[in-house]
N, C-alpha and C positions, 0 to 999 in steps of 0.2 A: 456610482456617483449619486450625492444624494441635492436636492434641490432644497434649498431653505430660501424663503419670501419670507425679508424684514420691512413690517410695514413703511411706504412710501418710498422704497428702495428696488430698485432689478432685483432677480433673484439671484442668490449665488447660487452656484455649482462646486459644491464641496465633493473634494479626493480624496481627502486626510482627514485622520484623528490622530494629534497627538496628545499622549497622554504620561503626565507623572506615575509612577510605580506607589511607592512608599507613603501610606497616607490618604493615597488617594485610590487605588485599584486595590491596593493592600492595607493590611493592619498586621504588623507586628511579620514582613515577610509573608504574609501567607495571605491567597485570594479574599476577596471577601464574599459572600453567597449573593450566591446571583449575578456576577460578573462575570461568568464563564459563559452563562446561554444567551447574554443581550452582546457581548462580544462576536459569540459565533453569528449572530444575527446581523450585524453591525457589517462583518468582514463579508459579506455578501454585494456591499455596494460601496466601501470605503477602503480607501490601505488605512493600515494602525500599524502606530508607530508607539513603542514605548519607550522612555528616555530617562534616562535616570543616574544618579552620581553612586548607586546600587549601595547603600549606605545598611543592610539588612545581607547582602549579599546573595539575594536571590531573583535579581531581575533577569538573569538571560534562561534561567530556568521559567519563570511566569512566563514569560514570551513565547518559550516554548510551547507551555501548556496552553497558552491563548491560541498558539498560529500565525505570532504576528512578530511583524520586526521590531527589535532590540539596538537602543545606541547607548552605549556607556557611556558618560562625559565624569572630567576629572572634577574632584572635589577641589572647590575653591573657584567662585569667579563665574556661578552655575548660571547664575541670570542672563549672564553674556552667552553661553555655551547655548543653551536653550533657546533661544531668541535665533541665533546661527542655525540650528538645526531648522527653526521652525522657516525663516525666509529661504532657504535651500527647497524647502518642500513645498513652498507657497504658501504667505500668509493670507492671500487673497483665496483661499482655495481649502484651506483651513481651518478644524474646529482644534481649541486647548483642554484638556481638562488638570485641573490642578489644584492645592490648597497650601503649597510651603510658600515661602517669602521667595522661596527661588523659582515659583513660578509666574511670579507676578509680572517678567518680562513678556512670557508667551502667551500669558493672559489678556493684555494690556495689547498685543501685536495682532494676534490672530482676527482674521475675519470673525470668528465669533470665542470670544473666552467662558468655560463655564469652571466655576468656583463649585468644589464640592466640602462638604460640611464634613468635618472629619474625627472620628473617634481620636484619634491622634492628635486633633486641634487644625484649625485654619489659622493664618498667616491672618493679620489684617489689610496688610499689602498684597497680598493674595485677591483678596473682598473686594478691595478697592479698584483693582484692575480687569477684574473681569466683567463680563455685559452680563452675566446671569450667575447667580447664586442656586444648586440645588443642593436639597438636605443632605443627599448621601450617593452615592457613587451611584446606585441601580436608578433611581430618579434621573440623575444625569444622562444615563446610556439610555433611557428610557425617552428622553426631551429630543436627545439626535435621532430616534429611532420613531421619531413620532413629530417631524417637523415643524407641524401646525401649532403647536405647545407653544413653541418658539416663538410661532407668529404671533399667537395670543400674548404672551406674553410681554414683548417686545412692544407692542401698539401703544403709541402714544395718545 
């Protein structure tokens, strides 16, 4: 469990990461560098959940190779599907990480949403819904894995 203090707020107690595949952990199907060792890092004190409408068709192979669990949801309708996953696993308990227009639901729900900037392109529905914007995938896993980031940045 990791502890994240949002100024003027209790602190949560985050269980989960959920995270989009395609875009956002990947580019073009394939890992992106440096997502494999902030991962392994990561699953030490969180479950990771990866979710994906597998549109590359190598998300239950990633999963694999991360450690971590895998949910396929059907193409069509992903904003709903994703949002369902994420209050099943607690959005009070919960971080997002995402950049398509179909994450915008988990983004916008989750105790904390982080938007990742993506060679593939961001969503601006995506932007809009989340609490934090990072550059790229290893910045993101790097802001959960370093709570205080958060906090800083968060302070009104």
């Amino acid at each position: 469990m990791l502890q994240i203090q949002f100024p003027g707020q209790p602190a949560f107690q985050i269980t989960h990461v959920l995270s989009d595949i395609n875009g956002t952990l990947c580019l073009d199907g394939r890992l992106i560098d440096g997502v494999l060792e902030r991962i392994d890092e990561l699953k030490k004190s969180v479950e990771i959940t990866l979710l994906s409408a597998n549109t590359t068709g190598t998300g239950p192979q990633v999963a694999q190779t991360l450690g971590v669990h895998y949910l396929g949801i059907q193409p069509g309708d992903e904003i709903r599907q994703k949002v369902e996953v994420l209050r099943k696993l607690g959005a009070e308990n919960t971080i997002t990480l995402g950049q398509g227009a179909n994450d915008a639901g988990m983004l916008r729900e989750a105790v904390l949403g982080i938007c990742v900037l993506s060679p593939e392109g961001t969503a601006i529905s995506a932007l809009q819904a989340a609490d934090l914007v990072a550059p790229d995938i290893r910045t993101a896993l790097d802001l959960i894995l370093n709570p205080l980031r958060i906090t800083a940045t968060l302070r009104a």
